[in-house]
C-alpha positions in Angstrom: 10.1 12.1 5.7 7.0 11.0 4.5 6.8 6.7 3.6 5.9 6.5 -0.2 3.0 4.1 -1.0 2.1 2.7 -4.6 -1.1 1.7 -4.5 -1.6 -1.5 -7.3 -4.4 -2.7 -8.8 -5.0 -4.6 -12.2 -5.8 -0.4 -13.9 -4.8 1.4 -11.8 -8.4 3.1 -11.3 -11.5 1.7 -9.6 -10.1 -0.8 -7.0 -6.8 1.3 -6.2 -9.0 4.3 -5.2 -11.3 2.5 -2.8 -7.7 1.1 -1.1 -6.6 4.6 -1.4 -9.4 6.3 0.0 -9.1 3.8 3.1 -5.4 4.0 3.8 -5.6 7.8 3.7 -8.3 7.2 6.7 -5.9 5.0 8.3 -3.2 7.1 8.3 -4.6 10.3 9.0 -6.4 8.3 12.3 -3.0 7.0 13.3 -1.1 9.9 12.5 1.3 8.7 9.7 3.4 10.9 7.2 3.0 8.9 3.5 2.8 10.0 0.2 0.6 7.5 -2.3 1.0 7.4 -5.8 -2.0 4.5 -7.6 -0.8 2.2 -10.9 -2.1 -0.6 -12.6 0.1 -3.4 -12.1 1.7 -3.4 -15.8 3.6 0.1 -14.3 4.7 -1.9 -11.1 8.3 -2.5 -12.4 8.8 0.8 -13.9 7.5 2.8 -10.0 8.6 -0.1 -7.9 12.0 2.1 -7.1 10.3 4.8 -5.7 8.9 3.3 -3.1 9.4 2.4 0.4 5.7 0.0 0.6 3.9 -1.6 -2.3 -0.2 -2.2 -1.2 -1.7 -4.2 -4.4 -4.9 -6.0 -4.8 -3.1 -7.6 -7.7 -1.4 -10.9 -7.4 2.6 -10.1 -6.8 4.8 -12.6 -6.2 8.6 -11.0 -7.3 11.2 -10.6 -4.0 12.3 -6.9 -4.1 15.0 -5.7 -2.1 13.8 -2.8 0.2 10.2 -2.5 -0.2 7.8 -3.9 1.5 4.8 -5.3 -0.4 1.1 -6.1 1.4 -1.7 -7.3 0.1 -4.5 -4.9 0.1 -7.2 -7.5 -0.8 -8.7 -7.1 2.7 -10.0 -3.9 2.3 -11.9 -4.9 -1.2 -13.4 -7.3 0.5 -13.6 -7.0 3.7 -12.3 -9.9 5.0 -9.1 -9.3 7.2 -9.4 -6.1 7.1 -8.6 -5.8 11.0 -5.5 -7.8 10.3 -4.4 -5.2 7.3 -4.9 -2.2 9.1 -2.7 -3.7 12.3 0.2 -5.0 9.7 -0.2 -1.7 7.7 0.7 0.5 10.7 3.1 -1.8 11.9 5.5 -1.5 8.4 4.7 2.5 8.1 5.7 2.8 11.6 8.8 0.9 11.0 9.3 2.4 7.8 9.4 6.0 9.7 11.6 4.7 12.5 8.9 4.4 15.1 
């Protein structure tokens, strides 16, 4: 069963898609089943329940029982971006049972 991602960013549109297009490169290289669907942050709430991992370059500070939420800020900017792609394959591994 495939992890389901929600992509966040503050539309939805132009900073979600860059994140999107880099996880999808990510997973594909380490082999890892997830679905991702991108919102703006003011849809968070109402898509939070379908997901197993929240990745937002939004600023998200709510505790929410049994999903995982990573800051995809890295990949914008490039700084940490090692650090994201190790912690994002850890949690979709152990999301998946691996």
């Amino acid at each position: 069963m495939p992890v389901r991602l929600l992509i966040v960013c503050g539309s939805g549109i132009v900073t979600s898609t860059i994140l999107e297009q880099r996880i999808r490169e990510i997973a594909e290289s380490e082999d890892l089943n997830i679905t991702i669907r991108k919102i703006g942050i003011s849809a968070l709430n109402n898509w939070i329940g379908e997901a197993d991992l929240v990745i937002t370059t939004s600023r998200y500070i709510e505790d929410v029982p049994n999903v995982r939420i990573i800051s995809g800020a890295p990949v914008i900017s490039g700084i940490g971006e090692e650090k994201f792609v190790a912690e994002f394959v850890k949690v979709v591994k152990e999301l998946q049972g691996r």
